[in-house]
N, C-alpha and C positions, 0 to 999 in steps of 0.2 A: 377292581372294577374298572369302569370302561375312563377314560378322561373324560367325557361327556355323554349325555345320553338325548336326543335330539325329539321331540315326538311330533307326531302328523297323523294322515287319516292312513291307516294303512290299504293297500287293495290285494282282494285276493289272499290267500294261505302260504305264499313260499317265503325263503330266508334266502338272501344272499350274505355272502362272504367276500370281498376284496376289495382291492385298493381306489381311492377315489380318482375317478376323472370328470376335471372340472369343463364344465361345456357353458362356452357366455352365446346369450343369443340376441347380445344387442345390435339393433339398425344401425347399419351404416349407408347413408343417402348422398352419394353426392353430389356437391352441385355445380359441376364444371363442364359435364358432358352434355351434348344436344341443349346448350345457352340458350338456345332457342325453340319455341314450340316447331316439328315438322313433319311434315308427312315420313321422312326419315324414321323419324323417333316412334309413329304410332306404328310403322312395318315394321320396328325391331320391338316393340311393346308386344304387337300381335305374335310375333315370331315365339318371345320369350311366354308368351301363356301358352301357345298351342305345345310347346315343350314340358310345362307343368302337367296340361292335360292330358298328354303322353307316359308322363312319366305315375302321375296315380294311377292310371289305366292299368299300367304293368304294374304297378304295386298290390293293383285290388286280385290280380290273379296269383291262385294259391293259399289264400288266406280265407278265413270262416266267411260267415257270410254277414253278420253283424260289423264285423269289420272290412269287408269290400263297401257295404252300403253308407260307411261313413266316409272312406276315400271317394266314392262315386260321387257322395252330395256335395263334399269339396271340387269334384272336380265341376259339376251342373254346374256350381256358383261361377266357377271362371265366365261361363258362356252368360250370365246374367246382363240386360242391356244395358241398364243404370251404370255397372263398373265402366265399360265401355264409353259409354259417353259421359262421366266424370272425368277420366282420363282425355276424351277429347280437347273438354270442356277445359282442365287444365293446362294441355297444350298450345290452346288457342289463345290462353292468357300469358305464355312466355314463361312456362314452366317447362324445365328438361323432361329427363323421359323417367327418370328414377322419381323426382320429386311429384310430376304427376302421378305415378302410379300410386307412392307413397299416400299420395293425400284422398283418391279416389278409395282406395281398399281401407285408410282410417276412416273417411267418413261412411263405410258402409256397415263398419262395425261398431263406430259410434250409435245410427239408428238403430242396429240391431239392439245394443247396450239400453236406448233407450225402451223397450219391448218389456223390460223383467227380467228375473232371476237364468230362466233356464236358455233364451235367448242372449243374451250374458257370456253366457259359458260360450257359444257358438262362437262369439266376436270374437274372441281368441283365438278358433280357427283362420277366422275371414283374414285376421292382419298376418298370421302366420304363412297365409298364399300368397297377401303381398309380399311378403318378406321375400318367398321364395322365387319370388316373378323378377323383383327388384335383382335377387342371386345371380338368377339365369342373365337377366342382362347386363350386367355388369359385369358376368364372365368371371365370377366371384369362386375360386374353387371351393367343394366344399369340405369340411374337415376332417379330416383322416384320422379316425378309432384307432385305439389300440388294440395290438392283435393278442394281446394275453385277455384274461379274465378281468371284467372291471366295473366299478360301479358308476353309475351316470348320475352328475349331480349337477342340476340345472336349476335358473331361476324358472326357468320355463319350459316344455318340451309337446310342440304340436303334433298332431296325427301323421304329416307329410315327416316330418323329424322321426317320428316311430316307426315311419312304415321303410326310413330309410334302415334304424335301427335292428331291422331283422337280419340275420346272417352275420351281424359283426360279434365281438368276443360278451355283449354286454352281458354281465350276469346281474343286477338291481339295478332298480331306479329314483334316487332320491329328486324331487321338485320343492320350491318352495311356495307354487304357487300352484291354481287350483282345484279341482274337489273331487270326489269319490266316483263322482257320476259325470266327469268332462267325458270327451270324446279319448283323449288320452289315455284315460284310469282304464276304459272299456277297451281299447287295445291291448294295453299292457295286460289286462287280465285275459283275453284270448289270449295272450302269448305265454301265459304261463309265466310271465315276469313280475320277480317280487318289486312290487313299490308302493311308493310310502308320497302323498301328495302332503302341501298345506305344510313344509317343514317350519316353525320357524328358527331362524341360527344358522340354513342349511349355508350361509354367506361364510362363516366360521371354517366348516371344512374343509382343509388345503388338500390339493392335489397328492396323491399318493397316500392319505390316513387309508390307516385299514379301516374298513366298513362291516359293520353286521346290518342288516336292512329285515328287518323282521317285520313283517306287513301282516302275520297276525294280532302286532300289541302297536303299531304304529310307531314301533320306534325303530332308532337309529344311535345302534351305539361307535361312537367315533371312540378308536386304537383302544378295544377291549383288551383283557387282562386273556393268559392263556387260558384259565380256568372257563372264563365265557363263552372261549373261542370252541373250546373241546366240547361243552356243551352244545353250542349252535350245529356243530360240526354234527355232532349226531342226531339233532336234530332236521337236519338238512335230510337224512337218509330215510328219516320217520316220515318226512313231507313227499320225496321220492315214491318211498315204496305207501303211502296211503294207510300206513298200519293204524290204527286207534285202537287204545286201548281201554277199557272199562275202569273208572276208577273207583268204582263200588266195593262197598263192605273192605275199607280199610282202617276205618275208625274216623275218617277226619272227611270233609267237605272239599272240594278242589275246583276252584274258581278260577277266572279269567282276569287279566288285567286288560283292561280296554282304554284305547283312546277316542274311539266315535263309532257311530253305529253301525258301520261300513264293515268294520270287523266281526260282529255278531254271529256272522256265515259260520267264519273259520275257527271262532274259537267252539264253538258246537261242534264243528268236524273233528276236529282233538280231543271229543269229550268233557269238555267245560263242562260243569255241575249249575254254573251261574256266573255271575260275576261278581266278583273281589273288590274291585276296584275301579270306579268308571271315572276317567279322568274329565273333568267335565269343560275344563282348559284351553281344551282345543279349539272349543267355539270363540274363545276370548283374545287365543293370542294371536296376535298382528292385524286385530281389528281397530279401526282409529275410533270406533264407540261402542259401546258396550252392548251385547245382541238384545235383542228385542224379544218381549215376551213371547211371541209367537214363533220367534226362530227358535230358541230353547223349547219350545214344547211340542216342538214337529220333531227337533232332535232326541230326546228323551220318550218320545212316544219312538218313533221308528227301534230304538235300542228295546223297551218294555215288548213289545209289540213281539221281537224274534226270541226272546224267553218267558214266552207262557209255561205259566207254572214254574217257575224257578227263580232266585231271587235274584236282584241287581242289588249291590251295593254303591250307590252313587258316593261319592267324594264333590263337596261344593269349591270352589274354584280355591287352588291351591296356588297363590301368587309367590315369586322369589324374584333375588336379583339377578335371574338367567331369564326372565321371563317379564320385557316390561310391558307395561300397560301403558299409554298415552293418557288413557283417560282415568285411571287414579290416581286417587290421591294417597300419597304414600305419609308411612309412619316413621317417624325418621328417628327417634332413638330406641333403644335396648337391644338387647344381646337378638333379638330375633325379629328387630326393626322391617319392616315390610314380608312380611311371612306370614301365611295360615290366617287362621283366623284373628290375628292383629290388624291385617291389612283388608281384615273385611268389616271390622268393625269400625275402621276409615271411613268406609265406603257402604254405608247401610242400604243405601238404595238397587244394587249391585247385585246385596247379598238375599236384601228381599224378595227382588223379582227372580232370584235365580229358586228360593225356595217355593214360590209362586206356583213355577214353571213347571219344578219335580213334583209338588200335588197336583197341579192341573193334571200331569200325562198320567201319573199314579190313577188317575178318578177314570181315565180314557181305557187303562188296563190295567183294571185292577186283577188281572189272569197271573200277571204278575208281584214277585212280592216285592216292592221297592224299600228297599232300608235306607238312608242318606247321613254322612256322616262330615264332619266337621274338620279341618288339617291343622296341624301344629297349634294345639291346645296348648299352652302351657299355665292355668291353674284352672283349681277346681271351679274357680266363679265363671269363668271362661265357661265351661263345659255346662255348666246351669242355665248361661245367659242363651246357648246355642238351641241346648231341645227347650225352652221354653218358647223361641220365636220359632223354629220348627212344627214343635206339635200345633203352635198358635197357627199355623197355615194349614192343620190337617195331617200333615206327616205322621205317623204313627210307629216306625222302628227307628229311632233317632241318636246316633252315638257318634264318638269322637275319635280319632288316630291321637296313639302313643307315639310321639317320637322325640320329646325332650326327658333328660334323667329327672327336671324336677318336677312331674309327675308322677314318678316313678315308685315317691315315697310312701310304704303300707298306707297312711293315714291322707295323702291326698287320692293315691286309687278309692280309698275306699269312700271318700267323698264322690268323688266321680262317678264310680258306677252305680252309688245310690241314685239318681237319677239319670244315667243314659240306660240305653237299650241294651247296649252290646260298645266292645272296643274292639279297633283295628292295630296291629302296629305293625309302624312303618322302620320296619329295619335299617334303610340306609339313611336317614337322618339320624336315628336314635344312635345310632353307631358313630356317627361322626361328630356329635355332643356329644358321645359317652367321654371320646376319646380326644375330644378337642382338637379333633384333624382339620383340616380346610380340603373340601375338595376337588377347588378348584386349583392347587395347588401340591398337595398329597394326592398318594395312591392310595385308595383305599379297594379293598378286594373284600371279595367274599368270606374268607377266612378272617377279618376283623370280628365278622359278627361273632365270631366263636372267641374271642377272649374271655376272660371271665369277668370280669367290671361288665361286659354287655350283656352277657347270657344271664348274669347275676338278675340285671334289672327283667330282661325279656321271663324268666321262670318266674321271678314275682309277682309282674303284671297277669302272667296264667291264673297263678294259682288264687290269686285276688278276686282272679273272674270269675273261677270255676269255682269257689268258694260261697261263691253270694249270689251264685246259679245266672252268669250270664257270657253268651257267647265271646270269644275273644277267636280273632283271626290274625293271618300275617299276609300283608303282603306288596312286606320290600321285596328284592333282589334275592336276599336269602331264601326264601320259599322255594327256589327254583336248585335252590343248593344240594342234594342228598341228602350231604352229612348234617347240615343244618337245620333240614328236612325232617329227618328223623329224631333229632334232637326236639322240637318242638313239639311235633306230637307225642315222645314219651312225660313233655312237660303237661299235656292238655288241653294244647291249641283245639280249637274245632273246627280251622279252617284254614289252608294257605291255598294264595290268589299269587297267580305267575304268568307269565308270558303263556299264549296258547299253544304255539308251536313246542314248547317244553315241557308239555304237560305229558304225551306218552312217553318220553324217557324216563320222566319222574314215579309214572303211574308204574313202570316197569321193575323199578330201582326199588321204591317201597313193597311191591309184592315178593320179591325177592328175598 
């Protein structure tokens, strides 16, 4: 399997493949030139905008028309009076000609900031025109792509940055920073460029890791295994040619793993059945406080909202030690110390308003079947204590992820699913307690899951299920496997949840 796997909101349906190039887009202002406020400095100020507004001018031609109208509005903003006479105004106080501009284009994206949410987004433009105004005058060259295939991994990447971005070798685009519907995501997605915004860890990435950028499941897997590669690979060709394929009447359900709802589009274009797995994480990580009940339930409604009639399986926040939170409180001893639902039962306040959030949307669309289930259970009481505060919100399909062995045992399954709904399991944990790997240090692959100590447990948790007449799904890693593939559903399974972009290779390989 991959050495890490990175997730974010993905945009758009394509995969990229290649090596990483790292792109910094920090200010550099300095303060030595034009010591003095001058008439000097405001004719090379002017000079260096009327260049910017030049150069989006030529950038908006050739390109759709959603995205000329976003280099245009950047470019109006130059001619705005207020930037102008902010920059006077700090020339006349004995600021050079960089630290003027600098502070005029922050303070216009401060007030925008203060505005809201979707004005917000905008700021990030505004400072990234200074940035570019500041380039031009300083005579700052600007950085020269590489002429092979390569993935773009930035903290940040503005519309002027994208629109330089066309014609160079880029094939993805990883950000760490943000959202589905920036001005950046709506570029990239006219371009046809796989990206993945919102990464967190994207800082982790060294220049030259190979990349898979899979902007239908939001992830980013950093220096995958061949086995991944071969897959992605041909799924690269399924994205090209547009083919879907039907995954009906094969005996088994085949689901989406999602990271936000931004993806919804594309895993339905692949023929998602529903979804498997909804990471729900992503609204949580590299937030300095924990999201608000109304942010959680604009998000979980937009996801219910684009599967009417078909189920979502939600996943409540699944914390580990790759993924910190500032604002919990962590559990600091046992073998699965900050994990699953140990570190939610830390944090009850967290866990309640996030179950809150999934009835409230559930009530909003109910066209949808919403099921919500539980991470890294490790005993029966655990699983008791979950659908009881669950159902107590309303919830009504309510179950738990298998992924530690001692669950595993005939007599705690069969505690367990006396009272859940349904079980998931999560193949790449359970794999890696079967087998006492460390992943952040071993390689673990796909063909782990096929030992027999793991297959052992994964056939008994089936037949547990299907026994006492209740759904069981998979969907780790291996779901996306063939051979693995096929091996579960001759155990029972009723459902594997995968990457979207891999689901008509899969759908091919099973009809087969």
């Amino acid at each position: 399997m991959s050495e890490r796997v990175l997730v974010g909101a993905g945009v758009g349906t394509g995969i990229a493949i290649g090596p990483a190039f790292k792109y910094t887009t920090a200010r550099r202002v300095s303060w030595d030139s034009d010591k003095a406020g001058s008439s000097r400095g405001l004719l090379a100020i002017s000079a260096a905008i009327a260049q910017v507004e030049t150069d989006l001018t030529d950038s908006a031609k050739g390109v759709d028309e959603e995205s000329a109208d976003i280099l245009d509005a950047l470019r109006l903003t130059l001619s705005d009076p207020s930037l102008l006479a902010g920059i006077k105004e700090r020339l006349a106080d004995g600021a050079n000609s960089q630290r003027a501009v600098a502070g005029a284009f922050a303070g216009a994206a401060k007030a925008l900031s203060s505005l809201g949410e979707y004005f917000a987004a905008r700021a990030a433009d505004v400072e990234e025109l200074g940035d570019r105004v500041i380039q031009v005058l300083s005579g700052e060259h600007e950085t020269q792509f590489p002429n092979e295939p390569f993935v773009l991994v930035a903290d940040s990447v503005g519309p002027i940055e994208m629109s330089r971005l066309q014609g160079t070798a880029i094939v993805g685009l990883v950000i760490s920073s943000g959202s589905a519907t920036s001005h950046t995501a709506i570029l990239a997605r006219a371009a046809n460029l796989p990206t993945i915004v919102s990464v967190l860890g994207a800082e982790l990435i060294k220049g030259g890791d190979q990349l898979i950028v899979d902007s239908s499941s939001g992830q980013v897997l950093v220096n995958p295994d061949e086995l991944e590669i071969a897959q992605y690979e041909d799924a690269v060709v399924k994205v090209i040619t547009s083919v879907v394929v039907s995954g009906q009447d094969l005996g088994v359900e085949l689901y989406a793993n999602l990271g936000s709802s931004s993806e919804a589009d594309s895993a339905l274009a692949f023929g998602a059945q529903g979804v498997g797995l909804f990471r729900t994480e992503l609204l949580f990580l590299g937030a300095k406080k924990s999201p608000s009940l109304r942010e959680q339930v604009l998000e979980y409604s937009r996801l219910l909202s684009a599967f009417a009639n078909k189920r979502v399986i939600a996943r409540v926040l699944d914390l580990d030690t790759d993924k910190p939170l500032p604002f919990l409180t962590l559990t600091e001893s046992g073998k699965y110390a900050n994990r699953g639902f140990q570190a939610l039962l830390a944090n009850p306040v967290v866990l309640e308003t996030q179950l809150e959030a999934l009835a409230e949307s559930s009530k909003h669309h109910p066209e949808a079947e919403l099921w919500v289930m539980a991470p890294m259970i490790t005993t029966s009481e655990q699983a008791k204590q979950f659908v009881s505060m669950a159902k107590g919100y309303g919830l009504t399909k309510v179950g738990v992820m298998i992924e530690v062995p001692e669950v595993c045992r005939e007599d705690v399954l069969a505690e367990i699913l006396s009272v859940v709904d349904f079980v998931s399991i999560g193949t790449n944990d359970l794999t890696q307690y079967t087998l006492g790997l460390d992943r952040a240090n071993s390689a673990i692959s796909l063909s782990d899951v096929r030992r027999p100590e793991v297959l052992t447990l994964i056939e008994r948790v089936i037949t547990v299920a299907k026994n006492l007449g209740k759904p069981v799904g998979i969907c780790g890693e291996a779901a996306s496997d063939p051979i693995s593939a096929k091996l579960f559903i001759h155990y029972g399974v009723t459902s594997l949840s995968l990457s979207p972009a891999l689901l008509p290779g899969l759908i091919r390989t099973l009809k087969n």
